[in-house]
The first five atom37 places (N, CA, C, CB, O) and aatype in JSON, in Angstrom:
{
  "aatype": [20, 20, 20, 20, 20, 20, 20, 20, 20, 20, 20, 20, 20, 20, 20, 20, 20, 20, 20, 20, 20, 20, 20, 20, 20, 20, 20, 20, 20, 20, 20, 20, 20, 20, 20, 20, 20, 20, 20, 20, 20, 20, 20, 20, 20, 20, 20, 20, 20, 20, 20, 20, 20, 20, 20, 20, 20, 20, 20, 20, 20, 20, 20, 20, 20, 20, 20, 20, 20, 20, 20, 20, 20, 20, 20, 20, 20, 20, 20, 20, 20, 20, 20, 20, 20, 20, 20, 20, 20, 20, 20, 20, 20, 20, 20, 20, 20, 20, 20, 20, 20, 20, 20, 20, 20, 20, 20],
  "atom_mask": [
    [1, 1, 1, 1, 1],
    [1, 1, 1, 1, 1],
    [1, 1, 1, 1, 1],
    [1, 1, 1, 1, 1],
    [1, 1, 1, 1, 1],
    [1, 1, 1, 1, 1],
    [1, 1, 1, 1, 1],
    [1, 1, 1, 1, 1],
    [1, 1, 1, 1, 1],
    [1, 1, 1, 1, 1],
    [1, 1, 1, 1, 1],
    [1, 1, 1, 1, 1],
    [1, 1, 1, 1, 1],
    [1, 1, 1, 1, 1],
    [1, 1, 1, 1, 1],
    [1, 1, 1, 1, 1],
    [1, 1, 1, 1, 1],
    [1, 1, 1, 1, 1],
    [1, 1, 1, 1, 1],
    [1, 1, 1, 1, 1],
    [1, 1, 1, 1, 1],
    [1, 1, 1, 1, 1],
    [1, 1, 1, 1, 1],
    [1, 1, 1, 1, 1],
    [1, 1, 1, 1, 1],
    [1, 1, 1, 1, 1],
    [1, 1, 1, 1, 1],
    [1, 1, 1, 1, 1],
    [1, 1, 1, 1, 1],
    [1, 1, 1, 1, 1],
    [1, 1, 1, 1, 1],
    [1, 1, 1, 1, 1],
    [1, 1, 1, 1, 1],
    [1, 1, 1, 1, 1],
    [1, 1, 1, 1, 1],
    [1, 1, 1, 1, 1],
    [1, 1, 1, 1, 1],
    [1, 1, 1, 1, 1],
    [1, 1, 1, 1, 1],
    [1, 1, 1, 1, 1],
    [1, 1, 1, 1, 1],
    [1, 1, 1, 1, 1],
    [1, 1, 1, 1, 1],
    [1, 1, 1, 1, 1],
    [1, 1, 1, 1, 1],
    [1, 1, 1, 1, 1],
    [1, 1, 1, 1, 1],
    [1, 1, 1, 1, 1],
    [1, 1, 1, 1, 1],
    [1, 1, 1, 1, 1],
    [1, 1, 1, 1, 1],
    [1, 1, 1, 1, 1],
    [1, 1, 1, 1, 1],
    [1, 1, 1, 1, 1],
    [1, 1, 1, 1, 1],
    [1, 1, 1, 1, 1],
    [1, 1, 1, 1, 1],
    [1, 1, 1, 1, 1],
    [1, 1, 1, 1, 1],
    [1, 1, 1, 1, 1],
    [1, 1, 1, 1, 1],
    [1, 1, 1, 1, 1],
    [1, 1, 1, 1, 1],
    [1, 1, 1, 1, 1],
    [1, 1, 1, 1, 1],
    [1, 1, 1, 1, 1],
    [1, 1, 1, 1, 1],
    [1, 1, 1, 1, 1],
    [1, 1, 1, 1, 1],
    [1, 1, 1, 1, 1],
    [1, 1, 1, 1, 1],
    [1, 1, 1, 1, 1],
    [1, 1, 1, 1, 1],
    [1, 1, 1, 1, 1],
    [1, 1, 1, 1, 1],
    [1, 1, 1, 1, 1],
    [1, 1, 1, 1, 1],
    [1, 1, 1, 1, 1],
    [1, 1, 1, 1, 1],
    [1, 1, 1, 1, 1],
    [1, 1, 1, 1, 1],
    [1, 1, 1, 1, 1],
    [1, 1, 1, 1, 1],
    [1, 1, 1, 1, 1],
    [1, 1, 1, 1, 1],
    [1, 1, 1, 1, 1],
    [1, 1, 1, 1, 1],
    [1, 1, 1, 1, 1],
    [1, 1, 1, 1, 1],
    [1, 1, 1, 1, 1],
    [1, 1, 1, 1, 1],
    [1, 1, 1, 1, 1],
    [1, 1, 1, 1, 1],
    [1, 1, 1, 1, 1],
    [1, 1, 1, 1, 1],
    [1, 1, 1, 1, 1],
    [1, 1, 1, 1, 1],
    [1, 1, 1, 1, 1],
    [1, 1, 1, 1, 1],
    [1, 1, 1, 1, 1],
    [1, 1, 1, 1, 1],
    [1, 1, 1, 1, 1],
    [1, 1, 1, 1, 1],
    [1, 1, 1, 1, 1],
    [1, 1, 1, 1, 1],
    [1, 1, 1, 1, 1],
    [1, 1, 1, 1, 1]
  ],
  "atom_positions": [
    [[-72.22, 11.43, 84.07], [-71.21, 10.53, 84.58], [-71.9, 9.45, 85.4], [-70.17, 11.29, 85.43], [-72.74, 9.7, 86.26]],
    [[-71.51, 8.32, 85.1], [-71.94, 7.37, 86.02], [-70.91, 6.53, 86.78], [-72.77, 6.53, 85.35], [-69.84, 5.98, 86.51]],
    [[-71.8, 6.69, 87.97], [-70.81, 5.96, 89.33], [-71.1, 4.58, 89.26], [-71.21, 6.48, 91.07], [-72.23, 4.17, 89.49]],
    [[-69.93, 3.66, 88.89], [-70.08, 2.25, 89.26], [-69.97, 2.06, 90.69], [-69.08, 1.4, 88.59], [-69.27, 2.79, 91.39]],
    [[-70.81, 0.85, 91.25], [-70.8, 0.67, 92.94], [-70.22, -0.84, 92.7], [-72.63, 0.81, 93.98], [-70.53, -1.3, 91.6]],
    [[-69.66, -1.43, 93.28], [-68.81, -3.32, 93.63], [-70.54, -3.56, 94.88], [-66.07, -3.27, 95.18], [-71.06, -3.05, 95.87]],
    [[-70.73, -4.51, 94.05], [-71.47, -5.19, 94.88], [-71.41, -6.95, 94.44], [-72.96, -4.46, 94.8], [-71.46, -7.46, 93.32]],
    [[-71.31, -7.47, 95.55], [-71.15, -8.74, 95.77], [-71.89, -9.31, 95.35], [-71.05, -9.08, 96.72], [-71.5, -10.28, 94.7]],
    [[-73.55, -9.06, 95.48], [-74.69, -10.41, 95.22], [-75.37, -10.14, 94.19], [-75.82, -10.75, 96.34], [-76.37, -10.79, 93.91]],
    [[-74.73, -8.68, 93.12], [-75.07, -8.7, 91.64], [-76.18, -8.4, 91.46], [-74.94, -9.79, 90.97], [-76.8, -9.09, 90.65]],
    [[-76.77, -7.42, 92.04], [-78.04, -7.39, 91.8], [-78.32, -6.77, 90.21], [-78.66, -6.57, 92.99], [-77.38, -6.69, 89.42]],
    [[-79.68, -6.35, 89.84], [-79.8, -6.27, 88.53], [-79.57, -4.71, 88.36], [-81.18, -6.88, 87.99], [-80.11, -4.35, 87.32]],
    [[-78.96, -3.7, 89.01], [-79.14, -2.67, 88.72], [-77.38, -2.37, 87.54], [-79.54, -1.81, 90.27], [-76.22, -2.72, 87.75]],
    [[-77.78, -1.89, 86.79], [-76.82, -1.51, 85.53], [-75.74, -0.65, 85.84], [-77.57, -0.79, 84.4], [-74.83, -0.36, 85.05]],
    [[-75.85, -0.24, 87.06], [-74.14, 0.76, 87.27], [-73.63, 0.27, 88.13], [-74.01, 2.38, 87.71], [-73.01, 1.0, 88.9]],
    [[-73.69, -1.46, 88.42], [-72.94, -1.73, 89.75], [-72.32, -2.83, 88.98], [-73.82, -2.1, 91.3], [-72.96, -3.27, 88.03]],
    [[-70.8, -3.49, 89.36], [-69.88, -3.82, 89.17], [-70.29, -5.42, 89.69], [-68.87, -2.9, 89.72], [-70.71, -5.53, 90.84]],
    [[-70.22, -6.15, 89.18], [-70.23, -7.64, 90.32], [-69.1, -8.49, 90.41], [-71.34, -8.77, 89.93], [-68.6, -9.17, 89.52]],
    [[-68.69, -8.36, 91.82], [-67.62, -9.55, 92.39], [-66.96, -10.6, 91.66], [-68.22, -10.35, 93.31], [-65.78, -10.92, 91.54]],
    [[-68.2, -11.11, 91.15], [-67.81, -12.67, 90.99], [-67.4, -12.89, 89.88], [-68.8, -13.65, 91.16], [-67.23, -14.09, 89.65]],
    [[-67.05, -11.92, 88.74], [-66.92, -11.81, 87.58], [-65.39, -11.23, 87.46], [-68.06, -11.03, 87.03], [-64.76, -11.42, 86.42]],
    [[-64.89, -10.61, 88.4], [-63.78, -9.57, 88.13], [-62.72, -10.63, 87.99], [-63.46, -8.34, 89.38], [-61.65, -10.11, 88.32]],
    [[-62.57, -11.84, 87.64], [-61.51, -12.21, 87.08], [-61.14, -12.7, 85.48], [-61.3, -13.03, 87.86], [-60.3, -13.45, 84.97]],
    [[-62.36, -11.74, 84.94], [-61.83, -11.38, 83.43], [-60.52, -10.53, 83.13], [-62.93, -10.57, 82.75], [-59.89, -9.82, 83.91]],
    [[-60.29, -10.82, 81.79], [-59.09, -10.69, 82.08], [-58.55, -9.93, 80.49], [-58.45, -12.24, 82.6], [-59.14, -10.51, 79.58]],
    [[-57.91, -9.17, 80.11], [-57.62, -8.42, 78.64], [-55.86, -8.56, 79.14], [-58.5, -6.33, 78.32], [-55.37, -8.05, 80.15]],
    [[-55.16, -9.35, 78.16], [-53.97, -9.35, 77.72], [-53.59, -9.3, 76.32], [-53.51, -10.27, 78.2], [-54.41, -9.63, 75.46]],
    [[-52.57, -8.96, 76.04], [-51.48, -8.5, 76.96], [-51.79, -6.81, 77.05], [-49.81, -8.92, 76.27], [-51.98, -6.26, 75.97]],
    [[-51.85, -6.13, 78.07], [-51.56, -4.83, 78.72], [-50.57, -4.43, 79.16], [-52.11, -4.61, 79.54], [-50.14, -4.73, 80.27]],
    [[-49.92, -3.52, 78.17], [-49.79, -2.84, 76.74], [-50.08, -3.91, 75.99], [-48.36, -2.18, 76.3], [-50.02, -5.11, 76.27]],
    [[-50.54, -3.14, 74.57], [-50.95, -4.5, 73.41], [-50.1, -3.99, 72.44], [-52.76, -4.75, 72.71], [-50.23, -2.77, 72.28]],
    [[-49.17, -4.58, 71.67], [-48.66, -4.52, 70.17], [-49.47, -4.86, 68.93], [-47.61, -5.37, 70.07], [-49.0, -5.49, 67.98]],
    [[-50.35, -4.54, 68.98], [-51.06, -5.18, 67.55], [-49.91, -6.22, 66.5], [-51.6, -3.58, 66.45], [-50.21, -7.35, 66.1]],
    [[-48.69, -5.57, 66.23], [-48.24, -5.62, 65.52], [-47.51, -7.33, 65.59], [-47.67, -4.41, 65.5], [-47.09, -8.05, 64.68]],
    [[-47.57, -7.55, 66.97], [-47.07, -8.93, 67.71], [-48.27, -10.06, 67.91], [-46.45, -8.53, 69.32], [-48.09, -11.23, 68.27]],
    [[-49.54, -9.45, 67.61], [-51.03, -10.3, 67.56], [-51.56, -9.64, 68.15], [-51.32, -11.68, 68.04], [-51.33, -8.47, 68.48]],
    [[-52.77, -10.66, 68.49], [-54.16, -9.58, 69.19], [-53.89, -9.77, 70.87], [-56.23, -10.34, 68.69], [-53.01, -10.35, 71.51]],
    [[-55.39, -8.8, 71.3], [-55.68, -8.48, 72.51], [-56.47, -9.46, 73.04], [-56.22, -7.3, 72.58], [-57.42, -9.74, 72.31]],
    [[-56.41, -10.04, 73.99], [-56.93, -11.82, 74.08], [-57.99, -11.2, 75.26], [-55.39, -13.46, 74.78], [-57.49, -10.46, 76.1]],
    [[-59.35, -11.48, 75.32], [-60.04, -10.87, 76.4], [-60.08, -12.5, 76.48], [-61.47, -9.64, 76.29], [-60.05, -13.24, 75.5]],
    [[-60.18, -13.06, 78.26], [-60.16, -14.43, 78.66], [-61.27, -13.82, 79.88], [-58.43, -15.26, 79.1], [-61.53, -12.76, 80.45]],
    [[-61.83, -15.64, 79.82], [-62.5, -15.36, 81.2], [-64.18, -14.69, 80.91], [-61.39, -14.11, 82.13], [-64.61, -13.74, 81.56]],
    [[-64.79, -15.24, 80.05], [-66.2, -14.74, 79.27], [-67.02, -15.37, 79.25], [-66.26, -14.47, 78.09], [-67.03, -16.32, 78.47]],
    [[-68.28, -15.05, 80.28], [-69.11, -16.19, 80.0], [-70.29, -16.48, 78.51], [-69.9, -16.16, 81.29], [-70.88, -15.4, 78.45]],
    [[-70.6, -16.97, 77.88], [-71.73, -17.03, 76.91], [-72.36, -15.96, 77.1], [-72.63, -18.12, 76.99], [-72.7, -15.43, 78.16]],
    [[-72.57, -15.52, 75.64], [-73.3, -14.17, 75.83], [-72.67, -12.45, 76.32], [-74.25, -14.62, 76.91], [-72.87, -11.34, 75.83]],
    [[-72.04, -12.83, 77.24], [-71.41, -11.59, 77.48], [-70.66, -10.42, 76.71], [-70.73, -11.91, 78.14], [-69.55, -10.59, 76.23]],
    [[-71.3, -9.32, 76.64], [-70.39, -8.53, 75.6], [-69.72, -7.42, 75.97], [-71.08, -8.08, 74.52], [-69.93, -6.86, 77.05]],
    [[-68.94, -7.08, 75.18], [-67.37, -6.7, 75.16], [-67.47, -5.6, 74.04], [-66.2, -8.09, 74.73], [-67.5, -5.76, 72.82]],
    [[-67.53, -4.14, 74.97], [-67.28, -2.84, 74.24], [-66.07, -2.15, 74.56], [-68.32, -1.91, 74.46], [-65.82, -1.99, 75.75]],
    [[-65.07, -1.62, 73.48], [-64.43, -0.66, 73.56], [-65.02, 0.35, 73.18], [-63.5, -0.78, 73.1], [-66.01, 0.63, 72.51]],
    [[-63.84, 1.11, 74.02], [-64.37, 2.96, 73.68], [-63.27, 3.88, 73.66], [-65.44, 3.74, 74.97], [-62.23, 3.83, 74.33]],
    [[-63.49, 4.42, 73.13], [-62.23, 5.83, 72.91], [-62.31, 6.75, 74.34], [-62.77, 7.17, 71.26], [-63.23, 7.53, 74.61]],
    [[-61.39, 6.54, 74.99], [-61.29, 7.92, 75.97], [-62.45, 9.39, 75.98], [-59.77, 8.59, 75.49], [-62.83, 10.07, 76.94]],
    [[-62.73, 9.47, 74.8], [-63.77, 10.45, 74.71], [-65.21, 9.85, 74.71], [-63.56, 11.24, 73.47], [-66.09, 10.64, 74.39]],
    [[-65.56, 8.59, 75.03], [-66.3, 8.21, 75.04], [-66.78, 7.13, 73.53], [-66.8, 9.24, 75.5], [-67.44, 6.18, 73.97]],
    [[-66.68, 7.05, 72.4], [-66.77, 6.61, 71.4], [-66.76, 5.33, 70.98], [-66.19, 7.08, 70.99], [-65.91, 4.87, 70.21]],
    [[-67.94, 4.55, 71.58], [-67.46, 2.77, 71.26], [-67.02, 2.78, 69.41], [-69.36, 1.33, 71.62], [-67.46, 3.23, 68.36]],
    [[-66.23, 2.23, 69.75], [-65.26, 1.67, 68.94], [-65.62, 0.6, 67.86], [-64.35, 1.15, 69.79], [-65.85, 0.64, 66.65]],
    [[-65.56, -0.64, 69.06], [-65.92, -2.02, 69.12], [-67.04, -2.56, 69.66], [-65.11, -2.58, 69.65], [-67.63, -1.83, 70.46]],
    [[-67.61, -3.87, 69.41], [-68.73, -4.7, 70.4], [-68.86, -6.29, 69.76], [-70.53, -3.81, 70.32], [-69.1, -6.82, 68.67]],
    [[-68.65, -6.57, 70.66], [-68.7, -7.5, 70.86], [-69.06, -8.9, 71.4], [-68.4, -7.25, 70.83], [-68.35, -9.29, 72.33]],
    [[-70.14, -9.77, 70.96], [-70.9, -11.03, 72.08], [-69.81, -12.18, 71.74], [-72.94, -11.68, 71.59], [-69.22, -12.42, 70.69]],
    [[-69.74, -12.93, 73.21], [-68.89, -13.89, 72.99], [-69.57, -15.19, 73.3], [-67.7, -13.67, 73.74], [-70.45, -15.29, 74.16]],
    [[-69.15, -16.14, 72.59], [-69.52, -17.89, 72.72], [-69.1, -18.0, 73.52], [-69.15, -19.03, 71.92], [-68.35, -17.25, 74.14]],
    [[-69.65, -19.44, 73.83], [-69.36, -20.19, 74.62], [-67.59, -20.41, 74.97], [-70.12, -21.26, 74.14], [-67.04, -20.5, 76.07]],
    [[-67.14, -20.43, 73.98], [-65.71, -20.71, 74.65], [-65.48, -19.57, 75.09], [-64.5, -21.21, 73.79], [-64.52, -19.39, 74.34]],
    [[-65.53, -18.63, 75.66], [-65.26, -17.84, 76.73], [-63.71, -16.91, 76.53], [-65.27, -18.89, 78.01], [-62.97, -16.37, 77.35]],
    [[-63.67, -17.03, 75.0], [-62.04, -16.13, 74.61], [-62.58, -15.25, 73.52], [-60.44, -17.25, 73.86], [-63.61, -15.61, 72.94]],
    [[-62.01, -14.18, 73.21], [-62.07, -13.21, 71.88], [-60.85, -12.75, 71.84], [-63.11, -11.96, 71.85], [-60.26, -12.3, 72.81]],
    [[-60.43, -12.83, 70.76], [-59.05, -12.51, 70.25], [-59.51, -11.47, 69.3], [-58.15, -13.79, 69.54], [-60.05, -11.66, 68.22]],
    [[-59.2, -10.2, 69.92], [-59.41, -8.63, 69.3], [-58.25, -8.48, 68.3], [-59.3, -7.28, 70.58], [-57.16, -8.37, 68.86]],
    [[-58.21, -8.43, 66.98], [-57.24, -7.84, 66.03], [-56.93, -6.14, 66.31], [-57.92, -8.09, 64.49], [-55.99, -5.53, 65.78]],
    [[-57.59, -5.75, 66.93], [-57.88, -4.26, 66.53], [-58.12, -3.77, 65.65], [-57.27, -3.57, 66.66], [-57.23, -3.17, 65.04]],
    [[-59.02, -3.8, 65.32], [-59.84, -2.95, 64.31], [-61.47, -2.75, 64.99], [-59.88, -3.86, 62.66], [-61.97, -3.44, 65.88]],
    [[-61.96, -1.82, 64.43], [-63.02, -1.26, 64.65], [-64.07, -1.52, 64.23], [-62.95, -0.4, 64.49], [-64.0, -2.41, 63.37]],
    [[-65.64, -0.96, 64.54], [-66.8, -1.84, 63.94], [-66.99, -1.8, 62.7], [-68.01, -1.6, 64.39], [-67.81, -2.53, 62.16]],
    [[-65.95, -0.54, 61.78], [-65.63, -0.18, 60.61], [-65.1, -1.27, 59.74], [-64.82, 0.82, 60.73], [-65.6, -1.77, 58.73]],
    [[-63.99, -1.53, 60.32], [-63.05, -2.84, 59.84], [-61.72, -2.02, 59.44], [-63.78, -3.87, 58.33], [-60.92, -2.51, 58.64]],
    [[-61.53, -0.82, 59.98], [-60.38, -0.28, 60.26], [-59.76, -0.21, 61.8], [-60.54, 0.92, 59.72], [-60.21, 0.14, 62.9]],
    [[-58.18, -0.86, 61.18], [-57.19, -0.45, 62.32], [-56.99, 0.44, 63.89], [-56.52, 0.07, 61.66], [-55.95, 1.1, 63.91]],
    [[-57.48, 0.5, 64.62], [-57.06, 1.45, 65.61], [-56.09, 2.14, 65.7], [-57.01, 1.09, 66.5], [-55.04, 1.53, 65.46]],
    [[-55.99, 3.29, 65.97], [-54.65, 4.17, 66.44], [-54.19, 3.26, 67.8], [-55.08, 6.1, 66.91], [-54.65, 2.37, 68.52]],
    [[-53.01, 4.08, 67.66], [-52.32, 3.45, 69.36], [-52.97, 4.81, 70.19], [-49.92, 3.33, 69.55], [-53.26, 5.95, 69.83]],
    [[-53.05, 4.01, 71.64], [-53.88, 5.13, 72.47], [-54.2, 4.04, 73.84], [-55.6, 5.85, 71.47], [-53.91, 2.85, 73.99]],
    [[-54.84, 4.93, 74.64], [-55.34, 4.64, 75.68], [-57.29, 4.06, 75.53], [-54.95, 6.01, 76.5], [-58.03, 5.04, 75.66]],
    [[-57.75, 3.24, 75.4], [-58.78, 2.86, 75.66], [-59.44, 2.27, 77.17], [-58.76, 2.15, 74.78], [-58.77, 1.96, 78.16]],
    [[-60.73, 2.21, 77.07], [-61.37, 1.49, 77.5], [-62.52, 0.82, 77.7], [-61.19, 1.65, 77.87], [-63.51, 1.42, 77.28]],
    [[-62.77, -0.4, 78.28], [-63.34, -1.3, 77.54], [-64.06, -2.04, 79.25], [-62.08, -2.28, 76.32], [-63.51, -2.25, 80.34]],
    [[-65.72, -2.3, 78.67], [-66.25, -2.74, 79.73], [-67.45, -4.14, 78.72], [-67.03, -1.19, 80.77], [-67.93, -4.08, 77.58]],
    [[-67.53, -4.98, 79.55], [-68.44, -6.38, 79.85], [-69.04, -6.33, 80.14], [-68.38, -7.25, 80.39], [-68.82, -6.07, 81.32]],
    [[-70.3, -6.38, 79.92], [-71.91, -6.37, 80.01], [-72.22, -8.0, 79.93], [-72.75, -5.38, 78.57], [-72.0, -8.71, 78.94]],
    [[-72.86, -8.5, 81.41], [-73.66, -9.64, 81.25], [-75.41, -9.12, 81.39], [-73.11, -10.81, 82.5], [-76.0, -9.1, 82.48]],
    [[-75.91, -8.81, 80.36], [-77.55, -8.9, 80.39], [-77.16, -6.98, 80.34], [-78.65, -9.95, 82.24], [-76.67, -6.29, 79.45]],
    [[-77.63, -6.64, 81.61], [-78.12, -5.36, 81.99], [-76.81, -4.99, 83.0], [-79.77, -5.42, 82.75], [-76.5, -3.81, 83.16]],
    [[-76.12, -6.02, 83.61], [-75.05, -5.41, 84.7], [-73.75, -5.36, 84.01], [-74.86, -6.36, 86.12], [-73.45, -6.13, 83.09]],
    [[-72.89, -4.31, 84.54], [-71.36, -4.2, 84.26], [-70.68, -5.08, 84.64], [-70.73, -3.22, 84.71], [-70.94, -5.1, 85.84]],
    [[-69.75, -6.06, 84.41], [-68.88, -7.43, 85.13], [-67.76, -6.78, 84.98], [-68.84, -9.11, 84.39], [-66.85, -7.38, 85.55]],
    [[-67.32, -5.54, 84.33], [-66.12, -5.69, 84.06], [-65.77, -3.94, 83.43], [-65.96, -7.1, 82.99], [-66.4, -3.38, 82.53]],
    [[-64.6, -3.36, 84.22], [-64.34, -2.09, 83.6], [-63.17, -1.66, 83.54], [-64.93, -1.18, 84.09], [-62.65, -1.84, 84.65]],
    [[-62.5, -1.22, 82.88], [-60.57, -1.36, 82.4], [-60.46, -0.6, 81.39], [-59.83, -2.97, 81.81], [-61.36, -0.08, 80.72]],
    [[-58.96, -0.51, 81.25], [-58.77, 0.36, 80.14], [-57.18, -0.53, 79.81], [-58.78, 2.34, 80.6], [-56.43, -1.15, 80.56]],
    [[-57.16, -0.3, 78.73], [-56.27, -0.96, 77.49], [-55.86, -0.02, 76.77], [-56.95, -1.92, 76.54], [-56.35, 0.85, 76.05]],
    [[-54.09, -0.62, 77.35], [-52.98, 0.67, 76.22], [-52.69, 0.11, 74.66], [-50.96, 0.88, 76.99], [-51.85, -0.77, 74.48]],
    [[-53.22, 0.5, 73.88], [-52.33, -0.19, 72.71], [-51.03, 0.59, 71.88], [-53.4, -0.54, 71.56], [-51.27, 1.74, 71.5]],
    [[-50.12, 0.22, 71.68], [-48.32, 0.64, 71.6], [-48.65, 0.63, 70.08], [-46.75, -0.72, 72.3], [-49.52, -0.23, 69.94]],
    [[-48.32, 1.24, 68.76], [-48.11, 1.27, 68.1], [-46.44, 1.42, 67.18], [-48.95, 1.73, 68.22], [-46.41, 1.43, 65.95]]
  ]
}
């Protein structure tokens, strides 16, 4: 198990959370697939974007451009559909965590 720590000045260590980032953002929470995708906003270049199954199981991954949006269909690195469920999903800039949440999707 690893303990994320919030630290402010971001240092480079890989289980700490940084400040200045936490206004990324995954809507809509709950997600309908069925109504469109899961809009992750708020991404800088480069930054990537894993889901995971509650049991641990990335799912998804994802690096994002420059425009700073990914519009998740749901589907998997397979190119199949997701179940509805409880996920969650964390942002990696380089080596540090920016970002850690979990995402309901409604089927």
């Amino acid at each position: 198990m690893v303990v994320l720590k919030v630290n402010p000045s971001c240092s480079t260590y890989s289980d700490e959370v940084c400040l200045d980032t936490l206004k990324l953002t995954a809507y809509p929470n709950p997600a309908r697939l069925s109504e469109g995708p899961v809009r992750f906003d708020g991404l800088a270049a480069g930054n990537v974007v894993e889901v995971y199954t509650v049991s641990g199981e990335m799912i998804k991954k994802y690096t994002a451009s420059s425009a700073g949006l990914w519009a998740w269909d749901g589907k998997n690195n397979s190119g199949s559909t997701i179940a509805g469920g409880v996920y969650l999903y964390l942002v990696r800039d380089g080596t540090k965590i920016t970002k850690r949440w979990k995402l309901v999707i409604n089927r």
